[in-house]
N, CA, C and O atoms as a GROMACS GRO file, in nm:
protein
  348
    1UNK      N    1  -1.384   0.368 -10.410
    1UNK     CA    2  -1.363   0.278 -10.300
    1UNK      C    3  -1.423   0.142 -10.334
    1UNK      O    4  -1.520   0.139 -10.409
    2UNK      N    5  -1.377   0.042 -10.289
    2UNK     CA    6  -1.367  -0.094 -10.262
    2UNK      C    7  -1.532  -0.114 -10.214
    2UNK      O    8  -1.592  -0.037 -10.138
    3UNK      N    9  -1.586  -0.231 -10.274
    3UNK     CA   10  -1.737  -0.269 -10.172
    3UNK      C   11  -1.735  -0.297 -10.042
    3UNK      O   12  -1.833  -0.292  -9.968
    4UNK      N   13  -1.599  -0.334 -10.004
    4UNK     CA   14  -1.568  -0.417  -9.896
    4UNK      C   15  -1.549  -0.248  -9.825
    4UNK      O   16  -1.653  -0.213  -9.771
    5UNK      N   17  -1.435  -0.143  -9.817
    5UNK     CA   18  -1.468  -0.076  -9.772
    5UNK      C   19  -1.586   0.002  -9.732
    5UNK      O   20  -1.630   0.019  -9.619
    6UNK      N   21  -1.623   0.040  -9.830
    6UNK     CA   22  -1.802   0.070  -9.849
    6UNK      C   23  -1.870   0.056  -9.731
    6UNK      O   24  -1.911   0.158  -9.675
    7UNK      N   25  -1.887  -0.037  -9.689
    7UNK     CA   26  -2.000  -0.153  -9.622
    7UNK      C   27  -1.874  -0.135  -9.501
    7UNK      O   28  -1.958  -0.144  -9.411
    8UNK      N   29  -1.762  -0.119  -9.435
    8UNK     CA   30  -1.719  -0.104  -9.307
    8UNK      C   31  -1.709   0.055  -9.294
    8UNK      O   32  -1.711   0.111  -9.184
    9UNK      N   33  -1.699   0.117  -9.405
    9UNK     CA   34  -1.689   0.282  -9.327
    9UNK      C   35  -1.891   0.314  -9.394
    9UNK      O   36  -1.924   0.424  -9.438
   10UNK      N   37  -1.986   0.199  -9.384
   10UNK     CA   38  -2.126   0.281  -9.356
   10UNK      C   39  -2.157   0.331  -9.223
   10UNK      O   40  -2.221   0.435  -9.211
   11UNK      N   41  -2.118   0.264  -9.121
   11UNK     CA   42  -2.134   0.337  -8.984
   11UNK      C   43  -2.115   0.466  -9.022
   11UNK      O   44  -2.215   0.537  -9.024
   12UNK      N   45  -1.990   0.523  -9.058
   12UNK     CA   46  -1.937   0.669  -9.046
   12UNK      C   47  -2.050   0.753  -9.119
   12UNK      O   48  -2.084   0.847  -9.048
   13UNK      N   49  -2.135   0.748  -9.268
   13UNK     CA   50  -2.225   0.786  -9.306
   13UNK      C   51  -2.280   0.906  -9.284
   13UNK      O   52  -2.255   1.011  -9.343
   14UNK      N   53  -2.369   0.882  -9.182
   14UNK     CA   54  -2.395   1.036  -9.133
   14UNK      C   55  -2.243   1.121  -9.106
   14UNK      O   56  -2.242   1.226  -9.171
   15UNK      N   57  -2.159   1.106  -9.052
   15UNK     CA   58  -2.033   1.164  -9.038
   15UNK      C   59  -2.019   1.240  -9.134
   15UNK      O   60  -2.025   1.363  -9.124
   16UNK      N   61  -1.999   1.179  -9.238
   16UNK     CA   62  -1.941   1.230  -9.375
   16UNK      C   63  -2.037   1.327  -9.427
   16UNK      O   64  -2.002   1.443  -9.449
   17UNK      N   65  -2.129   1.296  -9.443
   17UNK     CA   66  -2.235   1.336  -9.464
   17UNK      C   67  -2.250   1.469  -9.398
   17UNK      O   68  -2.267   1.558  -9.481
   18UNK      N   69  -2.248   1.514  -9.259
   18UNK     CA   70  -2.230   1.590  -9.199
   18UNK      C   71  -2.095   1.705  -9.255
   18UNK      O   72  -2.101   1.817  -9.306
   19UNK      N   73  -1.987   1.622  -9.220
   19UNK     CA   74  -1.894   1.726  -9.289
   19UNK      C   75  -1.901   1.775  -9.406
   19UNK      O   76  -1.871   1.893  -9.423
   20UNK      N   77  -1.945   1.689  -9.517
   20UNK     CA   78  -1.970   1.739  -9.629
   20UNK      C   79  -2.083   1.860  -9.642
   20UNK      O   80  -2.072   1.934  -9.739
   21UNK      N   81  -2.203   1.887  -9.538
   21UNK     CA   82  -2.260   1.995  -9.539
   21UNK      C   83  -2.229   2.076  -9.443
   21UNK      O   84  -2.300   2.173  -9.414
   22UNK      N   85  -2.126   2.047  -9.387
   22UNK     CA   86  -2.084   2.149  -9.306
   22UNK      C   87  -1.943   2.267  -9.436
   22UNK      O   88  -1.930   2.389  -9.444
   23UNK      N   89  -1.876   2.160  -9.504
   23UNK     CA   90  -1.782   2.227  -9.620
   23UNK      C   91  -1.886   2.322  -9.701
   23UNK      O   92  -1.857   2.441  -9.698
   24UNK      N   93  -1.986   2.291  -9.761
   24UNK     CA   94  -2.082   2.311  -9.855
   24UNK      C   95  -2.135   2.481  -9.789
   24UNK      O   96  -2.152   2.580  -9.860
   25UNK      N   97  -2.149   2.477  -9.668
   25UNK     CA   98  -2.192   2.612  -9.581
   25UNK      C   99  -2.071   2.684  -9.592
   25UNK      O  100  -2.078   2.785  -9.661
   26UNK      N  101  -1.956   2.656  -9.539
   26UNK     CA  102  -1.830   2.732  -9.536
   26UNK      C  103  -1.824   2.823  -9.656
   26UNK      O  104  -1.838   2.945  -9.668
   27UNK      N  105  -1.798   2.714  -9.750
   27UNK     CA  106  -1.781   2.760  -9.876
   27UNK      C  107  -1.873   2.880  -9.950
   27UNK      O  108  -1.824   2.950 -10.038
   28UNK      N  109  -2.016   2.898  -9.903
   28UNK     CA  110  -2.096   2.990  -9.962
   28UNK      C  111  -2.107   3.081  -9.902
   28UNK      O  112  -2.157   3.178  -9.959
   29UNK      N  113  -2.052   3.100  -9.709
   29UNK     CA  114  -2.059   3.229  -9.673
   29UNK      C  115  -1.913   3.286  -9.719
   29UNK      O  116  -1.897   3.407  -9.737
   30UNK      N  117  -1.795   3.181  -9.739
   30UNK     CA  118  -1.688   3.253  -9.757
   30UNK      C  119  -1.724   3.291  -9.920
   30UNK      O  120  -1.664   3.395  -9.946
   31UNK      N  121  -1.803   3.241 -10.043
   31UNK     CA  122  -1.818   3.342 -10.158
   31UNK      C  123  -1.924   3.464 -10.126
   31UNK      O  124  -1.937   3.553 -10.210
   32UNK      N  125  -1.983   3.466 -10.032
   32UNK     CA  126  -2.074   3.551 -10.052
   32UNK      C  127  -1.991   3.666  -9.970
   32UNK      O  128  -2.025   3.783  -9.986
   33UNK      N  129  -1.889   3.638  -9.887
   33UNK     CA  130  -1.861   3.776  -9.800
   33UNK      C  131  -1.734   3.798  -9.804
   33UNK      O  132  -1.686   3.867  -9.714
   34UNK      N  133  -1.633   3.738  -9.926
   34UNK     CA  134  -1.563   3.802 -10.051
   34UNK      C  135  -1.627   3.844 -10.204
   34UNK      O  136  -1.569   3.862 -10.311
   35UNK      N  137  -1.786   3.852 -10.167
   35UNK     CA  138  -1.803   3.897 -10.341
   35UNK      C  139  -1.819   4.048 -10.290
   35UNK      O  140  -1.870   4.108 -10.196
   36UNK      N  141  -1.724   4.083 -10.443
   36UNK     CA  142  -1.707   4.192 -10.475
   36UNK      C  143  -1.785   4.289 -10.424
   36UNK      O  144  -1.737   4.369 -10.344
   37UNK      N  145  -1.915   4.295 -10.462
   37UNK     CA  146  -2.084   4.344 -10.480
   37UNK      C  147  -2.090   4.388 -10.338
   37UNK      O  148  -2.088   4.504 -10.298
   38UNK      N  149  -2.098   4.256 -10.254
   38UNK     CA  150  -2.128   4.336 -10.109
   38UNK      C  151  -2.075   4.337 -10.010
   38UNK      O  152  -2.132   4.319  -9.903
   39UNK      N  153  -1.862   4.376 -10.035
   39UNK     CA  154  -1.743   4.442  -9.988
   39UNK      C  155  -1.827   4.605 -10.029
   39UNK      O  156  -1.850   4.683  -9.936
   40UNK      N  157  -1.863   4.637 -10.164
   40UNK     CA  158  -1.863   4.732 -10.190
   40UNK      C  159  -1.971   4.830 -10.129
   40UNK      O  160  -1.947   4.942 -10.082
   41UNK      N  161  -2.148   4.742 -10.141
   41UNK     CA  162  -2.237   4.763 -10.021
   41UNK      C  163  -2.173   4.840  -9.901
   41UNK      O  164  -2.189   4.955  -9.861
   42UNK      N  165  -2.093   4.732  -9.856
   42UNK     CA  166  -2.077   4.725  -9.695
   42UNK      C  167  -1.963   4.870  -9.682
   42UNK      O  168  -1.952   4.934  -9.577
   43UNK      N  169  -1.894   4.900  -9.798
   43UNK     CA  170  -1.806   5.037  -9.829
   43UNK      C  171  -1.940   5.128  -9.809
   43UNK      O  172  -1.953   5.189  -9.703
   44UNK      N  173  -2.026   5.137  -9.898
   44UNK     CA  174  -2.122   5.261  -9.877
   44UNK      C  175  -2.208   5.299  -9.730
   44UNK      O  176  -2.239   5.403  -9.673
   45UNK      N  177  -2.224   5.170  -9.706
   45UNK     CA  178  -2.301   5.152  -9.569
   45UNK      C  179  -2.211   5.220  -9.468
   45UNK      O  180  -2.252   5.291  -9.376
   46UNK      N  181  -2.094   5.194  -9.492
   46UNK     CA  182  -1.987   5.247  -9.389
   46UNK      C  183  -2.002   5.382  -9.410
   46UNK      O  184  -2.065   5.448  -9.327
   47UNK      N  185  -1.943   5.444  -9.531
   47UNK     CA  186  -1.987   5.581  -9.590
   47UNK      C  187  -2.045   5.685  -9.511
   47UNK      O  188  -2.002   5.789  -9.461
   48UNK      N  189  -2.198   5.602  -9.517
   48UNK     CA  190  -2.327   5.640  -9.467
   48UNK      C  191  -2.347   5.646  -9.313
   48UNK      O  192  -2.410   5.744  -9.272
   49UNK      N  193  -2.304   5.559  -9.226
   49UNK     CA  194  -2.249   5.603  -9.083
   49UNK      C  195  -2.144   5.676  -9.074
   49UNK      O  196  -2.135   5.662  -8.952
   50UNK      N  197  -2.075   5.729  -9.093
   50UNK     CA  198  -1.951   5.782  -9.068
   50UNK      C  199  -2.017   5.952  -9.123
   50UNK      O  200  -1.971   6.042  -9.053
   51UNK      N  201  -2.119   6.004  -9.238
   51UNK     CA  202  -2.155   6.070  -9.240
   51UNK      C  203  -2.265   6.169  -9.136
   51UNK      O  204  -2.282   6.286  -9.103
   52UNK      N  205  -2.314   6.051  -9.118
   52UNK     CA  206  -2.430   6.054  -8.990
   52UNK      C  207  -2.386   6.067  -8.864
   52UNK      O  208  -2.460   6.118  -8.780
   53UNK      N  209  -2.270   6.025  -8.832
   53UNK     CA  210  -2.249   6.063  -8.718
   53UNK      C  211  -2.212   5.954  -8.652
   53UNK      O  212  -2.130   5.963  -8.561
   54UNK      N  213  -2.284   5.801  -8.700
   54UNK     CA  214  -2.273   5.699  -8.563
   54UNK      C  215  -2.173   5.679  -8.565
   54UNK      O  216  -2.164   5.606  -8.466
   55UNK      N  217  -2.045   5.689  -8.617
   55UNK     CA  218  -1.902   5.646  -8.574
   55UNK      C  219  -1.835   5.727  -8.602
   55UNK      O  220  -1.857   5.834  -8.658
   56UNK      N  221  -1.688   5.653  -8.540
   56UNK     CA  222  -1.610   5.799  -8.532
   56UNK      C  223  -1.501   5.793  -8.649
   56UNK      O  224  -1.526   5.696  -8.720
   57UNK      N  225  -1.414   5.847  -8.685
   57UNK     CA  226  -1.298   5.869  -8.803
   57UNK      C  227  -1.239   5.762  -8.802
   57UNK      O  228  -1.238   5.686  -8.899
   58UNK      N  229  -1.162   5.730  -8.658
   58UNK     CA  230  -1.113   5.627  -8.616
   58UNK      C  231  -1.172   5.504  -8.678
   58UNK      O  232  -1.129   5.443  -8.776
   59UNK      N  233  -1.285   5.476  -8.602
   59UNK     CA  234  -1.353   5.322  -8.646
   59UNK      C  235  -1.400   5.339  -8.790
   59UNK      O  236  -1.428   5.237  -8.854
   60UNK      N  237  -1.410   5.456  -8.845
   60UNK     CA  238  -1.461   5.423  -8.999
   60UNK      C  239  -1.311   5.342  -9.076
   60UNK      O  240  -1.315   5.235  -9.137
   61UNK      N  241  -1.193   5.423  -9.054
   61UNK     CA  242  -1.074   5.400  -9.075
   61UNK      C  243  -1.050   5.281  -9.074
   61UNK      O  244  -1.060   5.223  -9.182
   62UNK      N  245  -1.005   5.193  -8.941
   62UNK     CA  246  -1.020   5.075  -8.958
   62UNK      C  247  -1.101   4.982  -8.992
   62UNK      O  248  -1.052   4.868  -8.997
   63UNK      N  249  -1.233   4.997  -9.024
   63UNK     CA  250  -1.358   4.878  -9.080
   63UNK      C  251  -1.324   4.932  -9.248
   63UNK      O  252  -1.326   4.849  -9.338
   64UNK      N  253  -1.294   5.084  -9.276
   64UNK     CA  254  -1.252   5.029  -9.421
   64UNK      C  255  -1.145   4.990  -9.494
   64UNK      O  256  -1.128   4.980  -9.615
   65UNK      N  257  -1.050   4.963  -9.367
   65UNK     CA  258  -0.889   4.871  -9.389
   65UNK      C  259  -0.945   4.749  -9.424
   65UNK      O  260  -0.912   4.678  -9.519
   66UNK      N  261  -1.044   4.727  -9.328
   66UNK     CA  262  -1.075   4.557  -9.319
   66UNK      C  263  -1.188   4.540  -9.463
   66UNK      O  264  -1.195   4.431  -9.518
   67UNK      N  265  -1.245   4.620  -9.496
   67UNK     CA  266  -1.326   4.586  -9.620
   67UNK      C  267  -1.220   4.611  -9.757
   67UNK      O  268  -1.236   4.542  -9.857
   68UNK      N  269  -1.132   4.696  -9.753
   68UNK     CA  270  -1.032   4.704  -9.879
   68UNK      C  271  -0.945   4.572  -9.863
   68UNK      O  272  -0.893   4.534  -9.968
   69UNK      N  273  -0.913   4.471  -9.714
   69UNK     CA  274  -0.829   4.403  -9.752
   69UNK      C  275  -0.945   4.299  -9.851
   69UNK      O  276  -0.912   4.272  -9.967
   70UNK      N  277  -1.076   4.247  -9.797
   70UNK     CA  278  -1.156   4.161  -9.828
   70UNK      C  279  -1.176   4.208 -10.041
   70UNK      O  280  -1.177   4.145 -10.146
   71UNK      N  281  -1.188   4.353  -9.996
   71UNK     CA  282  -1.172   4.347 -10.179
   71UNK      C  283  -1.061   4.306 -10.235
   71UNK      O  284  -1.071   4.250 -10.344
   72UNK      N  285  -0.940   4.322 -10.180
   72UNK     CA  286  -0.866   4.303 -10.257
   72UNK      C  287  -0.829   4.146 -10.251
   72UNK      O  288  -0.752   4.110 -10.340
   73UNK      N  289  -0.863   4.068 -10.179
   73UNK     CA  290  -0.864   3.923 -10.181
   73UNK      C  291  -0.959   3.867 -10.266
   73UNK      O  292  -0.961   3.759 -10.324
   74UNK      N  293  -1.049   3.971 -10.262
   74UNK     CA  294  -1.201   3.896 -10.342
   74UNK      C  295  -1.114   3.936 -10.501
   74UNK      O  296  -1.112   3.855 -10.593
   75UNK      N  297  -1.056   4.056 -10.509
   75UNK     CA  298  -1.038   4.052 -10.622
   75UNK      C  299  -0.900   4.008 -10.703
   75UNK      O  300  -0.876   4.030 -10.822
   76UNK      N  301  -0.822   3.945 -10.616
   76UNK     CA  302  -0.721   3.819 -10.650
   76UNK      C  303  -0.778   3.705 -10.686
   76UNK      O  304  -0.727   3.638 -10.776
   77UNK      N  305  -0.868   3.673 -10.635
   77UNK     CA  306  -0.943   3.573 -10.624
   77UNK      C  307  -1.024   3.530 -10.778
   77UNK      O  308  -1.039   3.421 -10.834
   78UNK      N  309  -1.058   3.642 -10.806
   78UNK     CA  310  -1.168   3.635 -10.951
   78UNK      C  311  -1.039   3.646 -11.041
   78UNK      O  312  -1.049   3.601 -11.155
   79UNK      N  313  -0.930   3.694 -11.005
   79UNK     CA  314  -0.845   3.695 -11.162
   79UNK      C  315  -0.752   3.523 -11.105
   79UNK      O  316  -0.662   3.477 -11.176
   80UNK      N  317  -0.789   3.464 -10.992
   80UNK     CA  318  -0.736   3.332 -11.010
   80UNK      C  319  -0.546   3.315 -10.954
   80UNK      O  320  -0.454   3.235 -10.972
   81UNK      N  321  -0.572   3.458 -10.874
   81UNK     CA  322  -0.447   3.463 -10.809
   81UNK      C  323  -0.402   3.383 -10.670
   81UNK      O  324  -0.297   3.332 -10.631
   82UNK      N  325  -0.536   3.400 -10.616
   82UNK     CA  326  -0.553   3.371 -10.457
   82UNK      C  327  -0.617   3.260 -10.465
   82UNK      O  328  -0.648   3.202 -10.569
   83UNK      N  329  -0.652   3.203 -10.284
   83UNK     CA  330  -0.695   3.042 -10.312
   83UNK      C  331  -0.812   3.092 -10.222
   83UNK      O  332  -0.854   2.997 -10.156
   84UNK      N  333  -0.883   3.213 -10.194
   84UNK     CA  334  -0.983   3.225 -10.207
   84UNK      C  335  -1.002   3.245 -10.040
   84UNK      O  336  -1.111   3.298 -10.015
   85UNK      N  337  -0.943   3.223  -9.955
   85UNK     CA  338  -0.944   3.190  -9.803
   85UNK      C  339  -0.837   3.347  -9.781
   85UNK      O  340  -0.763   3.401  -9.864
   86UNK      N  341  -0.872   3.391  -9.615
   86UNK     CA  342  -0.826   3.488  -9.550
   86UNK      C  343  -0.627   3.494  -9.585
   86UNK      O  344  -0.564   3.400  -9.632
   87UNK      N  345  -0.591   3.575  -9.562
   87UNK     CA  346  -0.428   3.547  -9.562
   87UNK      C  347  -0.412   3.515  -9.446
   87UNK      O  348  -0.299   3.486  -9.405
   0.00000   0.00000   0.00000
């Protein structure tokens, strides 16, 4: 950018600034809760209630629809298929 711009979008500053750590957050819970590692955790953890008793067939069923889709996005994702975001 231009000096002249520069110096009329400094008001905005904090703005930008703001969004830019607001992107910066997005971005690390969405790698951390498509990594592989702890989809797979969160598979055993499920496991582990569903053995015990606290849930039922039903709800294990669907929470591990929803963790196989997250693997399998996480793992489009690492071979560079996917753009890394929900479908």
């Amino acid at each position: 950018m231009g000096l002249i711009s520069e110096v009329l979008l400094l008001p905005f500053a904090p703005v930008r600034g703001g969004a830019w750590a607001i992107r910066q957050v997005l971005e690390e819970a969405e790698r951390i809760y498509y990594n592989p590692a702890t989809v797979r955790a969160e598979l055993a953890r499920l496991e582990e209630q569903l053995e015990a008793g606290e849930i039922t067939e039903e709800e294990f069923d669907r929470q591990e629809d929803e963790l196989l889709d997250r693997l399998e996005i996480a793992t489009r994702t690492s071979a560079g298929l996917g753009n890394g975001t929900a479908p």
